[in-house]
MILUMTOR-829928 format. One record per residue (C-alpha): x negated, y negated, z; residue in one letter. Coordinates in steps of 0.5 Angstrom, whole numbers, padded with zeros to 4 digits, always signed. Each point is the difference from the previous one (the first is absolute). Layout:
<roses>
XYZA...
</roses>
This chain:
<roses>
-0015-0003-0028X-0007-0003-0003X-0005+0003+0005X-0007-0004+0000X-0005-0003-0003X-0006+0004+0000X-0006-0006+0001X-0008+0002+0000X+0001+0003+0005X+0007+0003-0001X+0005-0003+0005X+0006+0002+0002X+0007-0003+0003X+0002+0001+0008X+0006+0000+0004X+0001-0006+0005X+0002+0001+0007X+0004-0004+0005X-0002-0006+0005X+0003-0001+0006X+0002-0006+0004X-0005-0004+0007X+0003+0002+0006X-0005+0006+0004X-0002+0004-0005X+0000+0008+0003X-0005+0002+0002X-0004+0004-0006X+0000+0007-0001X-0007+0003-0002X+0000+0004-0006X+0001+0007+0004X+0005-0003+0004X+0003-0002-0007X+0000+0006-0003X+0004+0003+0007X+0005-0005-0001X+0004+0003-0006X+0004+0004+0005X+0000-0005+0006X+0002-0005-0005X+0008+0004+0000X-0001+0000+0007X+0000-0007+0001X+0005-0002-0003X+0005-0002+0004X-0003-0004+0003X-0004-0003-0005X+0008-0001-0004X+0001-0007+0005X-0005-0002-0005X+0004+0001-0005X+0000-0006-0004X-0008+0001-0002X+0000+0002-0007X-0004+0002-0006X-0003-0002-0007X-0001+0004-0005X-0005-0002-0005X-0003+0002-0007X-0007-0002-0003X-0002+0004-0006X-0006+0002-0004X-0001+0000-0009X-0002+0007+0002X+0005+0004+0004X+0002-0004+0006X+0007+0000+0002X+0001-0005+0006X+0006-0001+0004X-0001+0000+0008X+0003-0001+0006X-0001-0006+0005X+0003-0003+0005X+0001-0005+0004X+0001-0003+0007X+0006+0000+0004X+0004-0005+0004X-0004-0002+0003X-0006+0005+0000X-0005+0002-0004X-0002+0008-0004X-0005+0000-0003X-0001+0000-0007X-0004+0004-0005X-0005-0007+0001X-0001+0001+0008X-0007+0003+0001X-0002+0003+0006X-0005-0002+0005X-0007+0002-0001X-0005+0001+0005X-0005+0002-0004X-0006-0005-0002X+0001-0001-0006X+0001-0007-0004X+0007+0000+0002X-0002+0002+0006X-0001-0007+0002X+0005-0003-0002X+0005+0005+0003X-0002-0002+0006X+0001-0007-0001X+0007+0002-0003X+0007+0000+0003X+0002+0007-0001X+0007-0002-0003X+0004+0003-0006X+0000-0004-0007X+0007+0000-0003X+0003+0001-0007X+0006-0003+0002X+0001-0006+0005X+0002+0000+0008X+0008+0001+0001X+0003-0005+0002X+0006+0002+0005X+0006-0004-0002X-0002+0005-0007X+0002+0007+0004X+0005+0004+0002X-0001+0001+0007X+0005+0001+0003X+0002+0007-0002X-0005+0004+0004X+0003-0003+0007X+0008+0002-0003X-0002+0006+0001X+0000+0000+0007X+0007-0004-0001X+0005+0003+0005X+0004+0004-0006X-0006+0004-0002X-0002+0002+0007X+0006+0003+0002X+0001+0003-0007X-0007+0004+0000X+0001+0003+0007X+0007+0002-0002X-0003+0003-0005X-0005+0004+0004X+0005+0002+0005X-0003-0005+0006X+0006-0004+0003X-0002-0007+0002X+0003-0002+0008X+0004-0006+0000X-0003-0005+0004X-0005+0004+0003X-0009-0001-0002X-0001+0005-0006X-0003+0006+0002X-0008+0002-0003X+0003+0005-0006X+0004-0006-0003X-0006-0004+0001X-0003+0005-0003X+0005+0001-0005X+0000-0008-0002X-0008+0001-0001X+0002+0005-0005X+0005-0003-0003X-0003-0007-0001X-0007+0003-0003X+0004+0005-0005X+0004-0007-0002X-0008-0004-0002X-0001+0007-0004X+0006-0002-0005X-0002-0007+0000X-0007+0002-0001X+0003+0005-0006X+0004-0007-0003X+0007+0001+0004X+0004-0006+0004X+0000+0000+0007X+0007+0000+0001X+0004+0002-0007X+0000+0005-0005X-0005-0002-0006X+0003-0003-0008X-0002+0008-0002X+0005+0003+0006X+0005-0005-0002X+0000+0002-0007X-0001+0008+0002X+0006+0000+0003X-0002+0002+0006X+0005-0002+0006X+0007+0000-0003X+0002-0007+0003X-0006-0004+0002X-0001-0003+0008X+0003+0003+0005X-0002+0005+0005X-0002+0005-0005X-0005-0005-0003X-0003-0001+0006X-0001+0008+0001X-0002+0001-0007X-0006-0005+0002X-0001+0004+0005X+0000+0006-0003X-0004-0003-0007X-0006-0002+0005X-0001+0006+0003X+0000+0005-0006X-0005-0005-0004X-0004+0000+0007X+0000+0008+0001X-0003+0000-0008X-0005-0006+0002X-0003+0004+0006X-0001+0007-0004X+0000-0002-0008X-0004+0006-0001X+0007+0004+0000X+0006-0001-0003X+0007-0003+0006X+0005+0005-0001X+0007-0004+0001X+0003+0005+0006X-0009-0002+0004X+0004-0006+0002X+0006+0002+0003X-0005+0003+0005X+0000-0006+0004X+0007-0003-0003X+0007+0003+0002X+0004+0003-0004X+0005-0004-0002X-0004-0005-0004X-0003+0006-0004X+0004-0003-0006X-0005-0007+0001X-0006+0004+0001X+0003+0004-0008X+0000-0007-0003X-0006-0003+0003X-0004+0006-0002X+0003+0000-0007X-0001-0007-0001X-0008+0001+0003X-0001+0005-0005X+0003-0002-0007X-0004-0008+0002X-0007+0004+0002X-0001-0003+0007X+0000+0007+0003X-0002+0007-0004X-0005-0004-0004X-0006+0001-0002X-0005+0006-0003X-0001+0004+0007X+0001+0007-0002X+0006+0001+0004X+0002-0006-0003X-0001+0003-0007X+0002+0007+0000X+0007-0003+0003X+0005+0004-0006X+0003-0006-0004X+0007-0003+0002X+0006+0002-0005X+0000-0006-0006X+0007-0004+0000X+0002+0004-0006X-0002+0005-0005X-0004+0000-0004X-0004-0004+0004X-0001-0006-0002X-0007-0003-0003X-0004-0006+0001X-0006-0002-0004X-0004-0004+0004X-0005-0006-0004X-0005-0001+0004X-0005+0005+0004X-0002-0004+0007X+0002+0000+0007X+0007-0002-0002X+0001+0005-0006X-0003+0006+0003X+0003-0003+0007X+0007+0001-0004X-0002+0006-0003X-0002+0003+0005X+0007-0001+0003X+0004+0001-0005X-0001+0007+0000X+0000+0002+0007X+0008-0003-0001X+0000+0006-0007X-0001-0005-0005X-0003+0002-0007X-0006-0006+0000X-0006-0001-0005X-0004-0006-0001X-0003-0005-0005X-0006-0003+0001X-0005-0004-0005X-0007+0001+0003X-0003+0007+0001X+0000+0001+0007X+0006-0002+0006X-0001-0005+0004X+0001-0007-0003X-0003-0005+0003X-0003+0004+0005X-0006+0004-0001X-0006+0003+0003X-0007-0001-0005X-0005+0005+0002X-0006-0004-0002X-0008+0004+0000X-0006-0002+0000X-0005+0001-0006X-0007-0002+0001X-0004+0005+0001X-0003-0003+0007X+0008+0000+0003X+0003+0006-0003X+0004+0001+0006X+0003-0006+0001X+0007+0000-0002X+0007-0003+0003X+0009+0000-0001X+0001-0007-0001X+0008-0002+0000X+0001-0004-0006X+0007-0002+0002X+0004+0001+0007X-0006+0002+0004X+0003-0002+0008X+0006+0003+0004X+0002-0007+0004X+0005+0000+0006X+0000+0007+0001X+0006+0000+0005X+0006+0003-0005X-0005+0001-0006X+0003+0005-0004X-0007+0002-0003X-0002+0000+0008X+0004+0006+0000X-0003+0003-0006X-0007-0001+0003X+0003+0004+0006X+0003+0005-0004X-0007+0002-0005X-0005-0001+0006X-0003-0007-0004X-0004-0003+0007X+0002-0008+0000X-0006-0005+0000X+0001-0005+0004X-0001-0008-0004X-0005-0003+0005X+0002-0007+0002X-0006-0005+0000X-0002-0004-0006X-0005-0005-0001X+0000-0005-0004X-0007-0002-0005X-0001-0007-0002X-0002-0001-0008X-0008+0000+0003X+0002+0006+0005X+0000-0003+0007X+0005+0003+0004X+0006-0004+0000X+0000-0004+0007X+0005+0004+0005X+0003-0007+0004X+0002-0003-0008X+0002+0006-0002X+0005+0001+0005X+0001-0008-0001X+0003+0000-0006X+0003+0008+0000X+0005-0004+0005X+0000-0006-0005X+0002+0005-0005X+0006+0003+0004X+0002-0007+0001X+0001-0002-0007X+0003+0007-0001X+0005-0002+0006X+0002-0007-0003X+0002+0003-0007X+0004+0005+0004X+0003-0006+0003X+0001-0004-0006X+0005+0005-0004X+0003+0001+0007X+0003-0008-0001X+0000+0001-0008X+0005+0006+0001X+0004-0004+0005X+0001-0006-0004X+0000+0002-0007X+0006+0004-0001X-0003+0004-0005X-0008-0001+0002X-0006-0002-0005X-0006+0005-0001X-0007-0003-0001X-0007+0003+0001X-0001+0003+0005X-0009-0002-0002X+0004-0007-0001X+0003-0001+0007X-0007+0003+0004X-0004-0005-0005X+0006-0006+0003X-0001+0001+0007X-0007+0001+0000X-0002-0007-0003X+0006-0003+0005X-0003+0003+0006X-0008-0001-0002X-0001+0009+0002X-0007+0002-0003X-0003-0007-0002X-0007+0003+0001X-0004+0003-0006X+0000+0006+0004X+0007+0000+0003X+0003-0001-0007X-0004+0006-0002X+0003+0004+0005X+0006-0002+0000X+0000+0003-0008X-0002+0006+0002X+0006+0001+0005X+0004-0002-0007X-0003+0005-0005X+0002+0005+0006X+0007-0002-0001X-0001+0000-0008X-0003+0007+0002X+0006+0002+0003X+0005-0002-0004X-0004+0001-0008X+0001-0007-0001X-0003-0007+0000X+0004-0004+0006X+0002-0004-0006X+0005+0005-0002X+0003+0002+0006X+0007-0001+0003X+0000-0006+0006X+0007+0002+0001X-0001+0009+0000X-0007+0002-0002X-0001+0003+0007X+0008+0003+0000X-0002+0007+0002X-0004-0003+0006X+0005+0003+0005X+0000+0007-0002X-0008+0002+0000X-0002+0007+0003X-0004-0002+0007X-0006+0004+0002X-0006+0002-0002X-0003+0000-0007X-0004+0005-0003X-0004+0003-0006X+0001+0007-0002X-0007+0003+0000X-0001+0003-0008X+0005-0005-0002X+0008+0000-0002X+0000+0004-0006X+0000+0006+0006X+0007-0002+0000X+0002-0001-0007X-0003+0007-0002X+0004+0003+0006X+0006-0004-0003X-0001+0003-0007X-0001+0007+0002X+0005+0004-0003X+0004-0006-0005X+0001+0000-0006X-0004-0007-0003X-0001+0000-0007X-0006-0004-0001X-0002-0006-0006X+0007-0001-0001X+0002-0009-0001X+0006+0000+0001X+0003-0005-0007X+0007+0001+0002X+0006+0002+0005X+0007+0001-0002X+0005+0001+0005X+0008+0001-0002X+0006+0004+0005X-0003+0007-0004X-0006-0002+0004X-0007-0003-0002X-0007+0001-0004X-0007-0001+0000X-0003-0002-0007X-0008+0001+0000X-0005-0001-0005X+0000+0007-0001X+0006+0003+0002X+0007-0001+0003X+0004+0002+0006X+0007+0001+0003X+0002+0000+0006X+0006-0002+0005X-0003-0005+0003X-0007-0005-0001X-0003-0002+0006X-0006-0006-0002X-0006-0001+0005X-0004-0004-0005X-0004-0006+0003X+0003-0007+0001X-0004-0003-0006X+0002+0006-0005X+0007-0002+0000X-0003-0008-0001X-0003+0002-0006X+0006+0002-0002X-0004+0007-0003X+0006+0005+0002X+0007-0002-0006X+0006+0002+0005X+0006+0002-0004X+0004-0003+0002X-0002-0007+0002X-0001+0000+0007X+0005-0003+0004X-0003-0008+0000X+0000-0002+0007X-0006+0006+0000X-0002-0003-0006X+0000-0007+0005X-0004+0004+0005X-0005+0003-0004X-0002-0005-0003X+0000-0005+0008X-0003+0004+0004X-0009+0000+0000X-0004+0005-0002X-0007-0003+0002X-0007+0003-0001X-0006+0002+0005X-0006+0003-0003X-0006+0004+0003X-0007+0001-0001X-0003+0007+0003X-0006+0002+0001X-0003+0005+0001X-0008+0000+0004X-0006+0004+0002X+0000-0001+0007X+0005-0005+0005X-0004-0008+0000X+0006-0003+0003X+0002+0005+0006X+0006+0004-0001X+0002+0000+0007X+0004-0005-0002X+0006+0001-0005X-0001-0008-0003X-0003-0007+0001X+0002-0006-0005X-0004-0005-0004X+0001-0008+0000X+0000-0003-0007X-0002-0008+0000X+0005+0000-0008X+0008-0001+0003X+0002+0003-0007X-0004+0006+0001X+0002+0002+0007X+0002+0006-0001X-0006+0002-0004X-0003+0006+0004X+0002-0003+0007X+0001+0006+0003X-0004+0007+0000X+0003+0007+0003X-0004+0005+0001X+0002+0008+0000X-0007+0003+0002X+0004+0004+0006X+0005+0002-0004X-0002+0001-0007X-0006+0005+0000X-0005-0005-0002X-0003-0008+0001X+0005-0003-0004X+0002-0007-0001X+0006-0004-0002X+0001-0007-0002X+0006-0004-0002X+0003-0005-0003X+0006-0003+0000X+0004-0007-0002X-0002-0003-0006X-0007+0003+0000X+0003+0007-0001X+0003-0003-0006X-0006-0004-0003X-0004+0008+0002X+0003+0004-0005X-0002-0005-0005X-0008+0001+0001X-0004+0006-0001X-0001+0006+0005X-0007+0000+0000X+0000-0008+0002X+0006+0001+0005X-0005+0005+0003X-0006-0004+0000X+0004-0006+0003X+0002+0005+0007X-0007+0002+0000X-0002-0007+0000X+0005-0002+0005X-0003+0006+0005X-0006-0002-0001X+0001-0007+0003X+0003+0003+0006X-0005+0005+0002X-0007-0002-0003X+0000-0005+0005X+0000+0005+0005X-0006+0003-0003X+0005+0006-0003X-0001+0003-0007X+0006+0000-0004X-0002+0007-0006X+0003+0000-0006X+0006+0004+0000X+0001+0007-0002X+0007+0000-0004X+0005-0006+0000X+0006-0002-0002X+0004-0006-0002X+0008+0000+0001X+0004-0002-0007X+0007+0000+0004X+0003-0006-0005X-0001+0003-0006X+0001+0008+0001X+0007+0001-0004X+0003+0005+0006X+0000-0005+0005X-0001-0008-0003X-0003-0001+0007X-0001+0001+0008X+0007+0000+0003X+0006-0004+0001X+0001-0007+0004X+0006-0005+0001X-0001-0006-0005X+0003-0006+0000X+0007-0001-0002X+0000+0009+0002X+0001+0002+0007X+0001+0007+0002X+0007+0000-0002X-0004+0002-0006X-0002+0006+0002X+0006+0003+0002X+0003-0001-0007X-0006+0003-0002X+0002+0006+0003X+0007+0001-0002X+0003+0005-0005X+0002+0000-0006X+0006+0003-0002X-0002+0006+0005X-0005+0002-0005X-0005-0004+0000X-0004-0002+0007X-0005-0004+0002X-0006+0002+0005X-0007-0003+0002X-0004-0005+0005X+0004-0005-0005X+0008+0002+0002X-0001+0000+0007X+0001-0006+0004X-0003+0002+0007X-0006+0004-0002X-0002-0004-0008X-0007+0001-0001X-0002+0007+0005X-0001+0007-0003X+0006+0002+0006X+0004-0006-0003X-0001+0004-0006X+0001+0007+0003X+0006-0003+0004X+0003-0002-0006X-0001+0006-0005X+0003+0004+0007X+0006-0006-0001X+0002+0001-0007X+0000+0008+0002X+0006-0001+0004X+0004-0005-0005X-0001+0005-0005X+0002+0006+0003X+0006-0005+0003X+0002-0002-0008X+0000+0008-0002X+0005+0002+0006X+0005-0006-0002X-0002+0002-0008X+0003+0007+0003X+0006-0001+0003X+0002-0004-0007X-0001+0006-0004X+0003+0005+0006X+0006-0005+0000X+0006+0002-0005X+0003-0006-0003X+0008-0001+0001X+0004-0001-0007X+0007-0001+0000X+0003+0005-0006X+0008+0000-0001X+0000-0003+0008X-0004+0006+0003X-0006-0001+0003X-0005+0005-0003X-0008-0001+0001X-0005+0000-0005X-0006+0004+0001X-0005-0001-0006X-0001+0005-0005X-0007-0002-0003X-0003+0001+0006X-0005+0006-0002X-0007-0001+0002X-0006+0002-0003X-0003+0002+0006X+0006+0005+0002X-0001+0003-0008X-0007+0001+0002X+0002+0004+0005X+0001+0005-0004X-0004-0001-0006X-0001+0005-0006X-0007+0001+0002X-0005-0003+0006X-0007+0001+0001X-0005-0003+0005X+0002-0007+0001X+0003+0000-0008X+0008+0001-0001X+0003+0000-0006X+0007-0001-0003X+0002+0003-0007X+0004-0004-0006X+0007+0005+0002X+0002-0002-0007X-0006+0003-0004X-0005+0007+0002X-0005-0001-0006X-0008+0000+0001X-0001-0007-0001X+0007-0003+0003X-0003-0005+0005X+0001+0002+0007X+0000-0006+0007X-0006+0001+0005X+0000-0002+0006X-0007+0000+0004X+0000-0001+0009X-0005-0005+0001X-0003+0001+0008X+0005+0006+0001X-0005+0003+0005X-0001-0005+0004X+0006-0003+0001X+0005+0002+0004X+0006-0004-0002X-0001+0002-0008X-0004-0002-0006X+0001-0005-0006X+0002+0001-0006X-0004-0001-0007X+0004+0004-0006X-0002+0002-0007X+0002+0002-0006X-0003+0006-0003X+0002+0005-0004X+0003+0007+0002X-0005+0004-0003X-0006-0003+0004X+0004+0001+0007X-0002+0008+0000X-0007-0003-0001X+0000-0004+0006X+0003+0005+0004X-0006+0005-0001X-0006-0004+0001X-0004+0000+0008X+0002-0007+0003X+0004-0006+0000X-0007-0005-0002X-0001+0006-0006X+0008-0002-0002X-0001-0007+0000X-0006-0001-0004X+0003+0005-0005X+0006-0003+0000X-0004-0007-0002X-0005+0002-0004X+0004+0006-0004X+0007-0002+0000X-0001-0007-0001X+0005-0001+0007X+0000-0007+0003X+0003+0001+0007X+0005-0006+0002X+0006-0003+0004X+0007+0002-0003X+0001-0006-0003X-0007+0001-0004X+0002+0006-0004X+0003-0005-0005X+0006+0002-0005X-0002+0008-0001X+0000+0001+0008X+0007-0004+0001X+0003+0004-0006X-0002+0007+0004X+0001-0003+0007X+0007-0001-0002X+0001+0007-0003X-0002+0003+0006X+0005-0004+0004X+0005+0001-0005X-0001+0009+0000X+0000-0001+0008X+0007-0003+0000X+0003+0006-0004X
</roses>
């Protein structure tokens, strides 16, 4: 990804956070409470799950210079309201925004819209209270209930118990009351419904919560049978089997975590995953795949992990500031909802303390007089009321046009608005486009080209709970993540070719082979088309690639002497009298509790993000600063020049084309499914872009890396069981079985090789033993730091230099040599070329004798 455009003074790209919805805003945290929330955040997730439909949004913005955008964000849930990364806190001391504060409703700005009830699947958290699940748990745990009699205080108890376990797997994206698409796909139960069913619900809850209250140590599958009788051991085996291959339990980066052996590989060899791509959902994957004995390495076309998120370390270089220096997220900044967040617990497990996002935002009109509080909350509401008729509208076009009609959701706002006269004065119309480049900010992309019908599809599975910054920024996690995985950097994949023998990555510089591919590029590198896929993809992925959205948000970070605008709270908006450049700075974050430094970020979002790239840094930084000036030197405040600032570039970055996904006209989230589906069973999807209930989000993202882990390690047990399979032949009308004679493998001669040193090994011609005859190398790429085994990369050289090798001090003195004196490329298998399959053949044929 193209990182950010270093302007006078450089600016950098950052990562947009989540908004949350109207009802009572939570009481803020200070930033000491924020930072003691990392643990408590666990803690309350059972009961923060009932809000479970509260849900996040990743955003992107990035720099020309080095700036990877990607965040997540949230949005409201039915009917309450999360704070977004766009909340300010209340402020009470007196500065300019001070006097505002007071006069402002302390409330949450959204990125998304209110739910609307007839929108959420609420009836899933009162089953499970049903009188099937009740019996059942306390059958489970041994308590009989009386007939006809009042239950006694330990069932209460245990219902208490079972109902808050029940909102923790809600919370984590399972139903209330039936096995999710990925149990039923993995086969869990033999038979689905049923008592067994029921028991298994049971038995799934209790596991994933006994992980959820301590992820700091890895669930063992007999913990459970502590407090579940014996005779369902085989449910409390298959619930902890299925946890544990998906990533709901044993997860993550705590050091038990960590140091847990890995599990035996579906075959052997294991099988080898080449993963494109090293953010949250490649590393989440990689990660993953060699806990579960997988070979894994990955290709990744930037210098560095991470993706669209990433953390730029920004310093001061004026002789009278020399220490003033502050971590700007450039992409995913903000952890929204909490409540079932992967990354939450990731958070926990590393110690990373979690800063609250404050609530309050007020609002600056062009001339910086505050917004008036009584107008804001008049034409909030008239917002949400247009909000509610558009929902309205597609409920009766889905009811009376058999196969629907989409339209812009920026077409049917715009109609109802003129038809009910909302926001007729200058002022209102004003505010009422703020509210509307909030929800271009929220989805990427101006409201012209989102879905009416599905642009808000994944509203009923957002994450409830606070939203929280990461103190020093995200690239924490990505350098945790990317610890000890083998990333081969600077490699722009050109090609992957997939066939029954297994699948290979073509870079720019070198080719490689592995059973299976993994593709975790953005939405918009697909788009370009960038990536040749050979085969063809399948055409109704091709469709959905080319239907779904891929929007933009850019940023200007920017980095000052000292705090002007009051860091006590984390965002204040601006109003802009252009309806066409509403999006224009409209909203500024500021990261000075949690960035080390007074740093402030602006975006821009809708059309103006677009029109953004098409102007110089240095004025786009201008433009800011004029802006600021407006709000703050009527009130008698200074606005200095800044030290360091950058300016986002996402649009044109040729590693993502663009911020993150969103649901365009004619797309709906089917799209986002087809996405996500294999090829074959070697080629897999992952990324914010494939995942349905979380688009958007860098846990979405996780979430799906974590995903596509489990469907590959599926494809490889299937793989297994064909070639462990014999085959039945009629001969002469007795039934024999065929068992497959070219079977050898190279792994298994590599077992023996006729030489091996350091991470080398190498393989002789069995037909030849003169001094110049060539002779297979192969070098263990990672071997120390992976458990579940290395990938390969393979050589030819000739006999005589093998003894050369051998002799010298470490494998960095072998591989230089190997380049620099030997002329040796090391490949893939498939890149040794005529010479290299020649000999590979020969070797297999020796060995057959």
């Amino acid at each position: 990804m193209e990182e950010g455009s270093e302007a006078q003074p450089p600016l950098q790209p950052e990562a947009v956070s989540a908004e949350a919805s109207e009802p009572p805003p939570p009481v803020p945290m200070d930033q000491d409470e924020g930072q003691a929330a990392a643990a408590e955040a666990m803690e309350g997730e059972a009961e923060g799950a009932a809000a479970a439909a509260g849900t996040i949004e990743g955003e992107a913005g990035y720099a020309a210079a080095d700036a990877d955008p990607m965040e997540d964000e949230a949005a409201d849930e039915a009917g309450a309201a999360e704070p977004m990364e766009d909340d300010p806190p209340t402020s009470s001391a007196p500065s300019a925004t001070a006097a505002v504060d007071d006069s402002t409703i302390a409330r949450k700005r959204r990125r998304r819209k209110k739910q609307f009830p007839g929108m959420i699947p609420t009836a899933g958290v009162h089953v499970l209270r049903a009188a099937a699940s009740a019996p059942s748990a306390a059958h489970l745990n041994g308590v009989p209930r009386r007939r006809g009699r009042p239950p006694t205080s330990s069932s209460l108890r245990l219902a208490r118990e079972l109902d808050a376990e029940a909102l923790i797997a809600l919370a984590a994206g399972f139903p209330a009351d039936s096995l999710s698409e990925d149990e039923v796909a993995a086969a869990v139960l033999p038979r689905i419904g049923g008592v067994d069913q029921t028991n298994y619900l049971v038995v799934r809850n209790h596991v994933l919560a006994l992980w959820r209250s301590n992820p700091l140590s890895p669930v063992a599958s007999n913990a459970a049978l502590a407090s579940i009788r014996a005779e369902h051991a085989h449910l409390v085996a298959a619930a902890h089997s299925f946890l544990s291959d998906h990533a709901y339990i044993n997860f993550g980066l705590a050091p038990s975590v960590i140091s847990l052996p890995p599990c035996p590989p579906p075959s052997l060899p294991p099988p080898s995953v080449l993963i494109v791509g090293a953010g949250f959902a490649g590393l989440a994957a990689a990660r993953h795949l060699m806990s579960l004995g997988f070979k894994v390495a990955i290709v990744e076309g930037r210098l560095r992990p991470g993706g669209r998120v990433f953390t730029k370390s920004m310093r001061s270089t004026a002789a009278e500031y020399p220490d003033i220096a502050a971590a700007a997220d450039l992409g995913g900044s903000v952890l929204t909802g909490i409540n079932g967040n992967p990354l939450g617990v990731i958070a926990r497990q590393l110690g990373f303390p979690l800063h609250k996002v404050r609530d309050k935002c007020p609002l600056y009109l062009p001339d910086g007089r505050p917004v008036d509080p009584d107008m804001d909350a008049r034409v909030e509401a008239a917002f949400n009321q247009l909000l509610d008729k558009v929902c309205q509208l597609r409920q009766v076009v889905a009811d009376s046009i058999p196969h629907g009609v989409d339209v812009s959701l920026g077409m049917a706002l715009e109609a109802f608005r003129a038809a009910h006269g909302v926001a007729a004065e200058r002022e209102e119309r004003m505010l009422l486009d703020w509210h509307l480049a909030n929800l271009e900010y929220a989805n990427a992309a101006p409201l012209a080209d989102l879905s009416m019908a599905f642009w808000d599809q994944d509203d009923p599975y957002e994450m409830g709970g606070d939203h929280c910054f990461i103190p020093g920024g995200n690239s924490r996690f990505v350098r945790a993540l990317a610890d000890g995985i083998p990333i081969f950097y600077g490699q722009n994949v050109r090609r992957i070719q997939y066939g029954c023998d297994g699948a290979m990555v073509y870079t720019d510089k070198q080719t490689f082979r592995g059973d299976m591919v993994l593709c975790t590029v953005p939405l918009g590198v697909l788009k370009k088309g960038n990536i040749q896929f050979v085969p063809e993809l399948p055409a109704q992925k091709r469709e959905a690639i080319e239907r779904l959205g891929f929007g933009l948000l850019n940023k200007v970070v920017l980095l000052f002497p000292y705090d002007f605008w009051d860091g006590r709270i984390d965002t204040f908006g601006h109003l802009t009298e252009d309806s066409g450049q509403r999006g224009e700075f409209f909203l500024f974050y500021s990261y000075s509790s949690v960035s080390g430094g007074p740093l402030l970020i602006a975006l821009v979002a809708g059309e103006s993000a677009i029109e953004f790239e098409k102007t110089s840094p240095a004025e786009n930084v201008e433009k800011v600063l004029e802006t600021l000036r407006k709000i703050f030197s009527p009130k008698g405040i200074e606005v200095p020049k800044p030290l360091q600032a950058i300016c986002t570039r996402w649009g044109t970055d040729k590693f993502t084309y663009g911020s993150y996904s969103y649901v365009a006209i004619g797309s709906s989230g089917d799209d986002y499914d087809i996405l996500a589906e294999s090829v074959c069973d070697r080629v897999f999807f992952a990324g914010e872009a494939t995942n349905r209930r979380y688009p958007a989000t860098m846990h979405g993202a996780l979430l799906s890396g974590y995903r596509e882990a489990a469907n590959i390690v599926r494809a490889a047990r299937r793989r297994a069981k064909k070639v462990d399979s014999p085959k039945k032949m009629d001969v002469n009308d007795e039934v024999k079985y065929e068992v497959k004679v070219d079977n050898i493998d190279l792994d298994d001669l590599f077992r023996t090789p006729d030489a091996a040193f350091g991470g080398f090994s190498v393989l002789h011609d069995p037909s030849t033993s003169e001094p110049d005859s060539i002779s297979l190398l192969r070098v263990g790429i990672g071997a120390r730091k992976l458990g579940s085994g290395s990938l390969f990369l393979y050589g030819l050289i000739m006999r005589k230099n093998v003894a050369n090798l051998a002799a010298m001090e470490g494998d960095e003195q072998r591989l230089s040599t190997l380049y620099r004196d030997f002329g040796t490329k090391l490949v893939g298998l498939d890149g040794l070329g005529d010479s290299g399959s020649s000999l590979i053949s020969r070797i297999k044929a020796a060995a057959r004798k």
